[in-house]
C-alpha positions as a printed Julia matrix, in Angstrom:
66×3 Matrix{Float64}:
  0.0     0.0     0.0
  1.05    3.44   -0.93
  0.93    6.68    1.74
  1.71   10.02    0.13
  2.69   12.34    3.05
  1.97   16.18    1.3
  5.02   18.17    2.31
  7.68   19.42   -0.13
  9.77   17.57   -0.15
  7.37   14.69   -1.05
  7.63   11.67    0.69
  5.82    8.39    0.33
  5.94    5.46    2.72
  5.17    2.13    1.65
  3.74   -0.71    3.87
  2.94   -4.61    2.79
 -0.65   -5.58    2.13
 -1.86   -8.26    4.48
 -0.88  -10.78    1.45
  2.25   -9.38    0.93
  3.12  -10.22    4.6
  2.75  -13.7     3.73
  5.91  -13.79    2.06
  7.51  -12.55    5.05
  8.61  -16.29    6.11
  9.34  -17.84    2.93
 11.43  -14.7     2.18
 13.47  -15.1     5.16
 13.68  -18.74    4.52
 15.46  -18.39    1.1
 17.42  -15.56    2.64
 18.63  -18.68    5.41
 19.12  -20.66    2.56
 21.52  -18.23    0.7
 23.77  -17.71    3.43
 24.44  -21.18    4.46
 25.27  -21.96    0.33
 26.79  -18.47    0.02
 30.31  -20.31   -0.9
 28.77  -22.33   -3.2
 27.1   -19.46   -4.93
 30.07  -17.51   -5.33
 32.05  -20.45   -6.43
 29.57  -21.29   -9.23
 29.39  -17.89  -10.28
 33.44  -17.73  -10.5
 33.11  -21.24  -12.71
 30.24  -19.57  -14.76
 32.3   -16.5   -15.48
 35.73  -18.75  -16.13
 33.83  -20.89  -18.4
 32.84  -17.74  -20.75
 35.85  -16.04  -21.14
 37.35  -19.71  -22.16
 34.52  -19.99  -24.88
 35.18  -16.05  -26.28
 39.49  -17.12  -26.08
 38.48  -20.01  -28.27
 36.23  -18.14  -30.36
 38.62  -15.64  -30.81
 41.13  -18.15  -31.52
 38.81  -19.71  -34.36
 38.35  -16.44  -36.49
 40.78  -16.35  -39.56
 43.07  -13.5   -39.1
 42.61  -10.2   -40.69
């Protein structure tokens, strides 16, 4: 839900509908989850990364040169 205080500057607080609270555990569940796997995350990310540069070096590698 949106609140629009009237003062200059404007200023707007926001607030979670009664659904939108819902979330509040599951959120905080998959928050849990990422930092117990954060090193795992990062490490995958790091492969993820390492594994495209590889692919453009051969790429590169492949095109006939100029």
């Amino acid at each position: 839900m949106t609140r629009l205080i009237d003062r200059v500057p404007p200023h707007v607080e926001y607030t979670l509908t009664p659904l939108g609270m819902t979330l509040t555990e599951p959120f905080a569940a998959l928050c849990r989850w990422a930092m117990e796997h954060v090193a795992e995350i990062e490490r995958s990310r790091a492969q993820v990364v390492d594994d495209m540069i590889a692919k453009h070096e051969r790429e590169l590698a492949a095109e006939p040169s100029a």
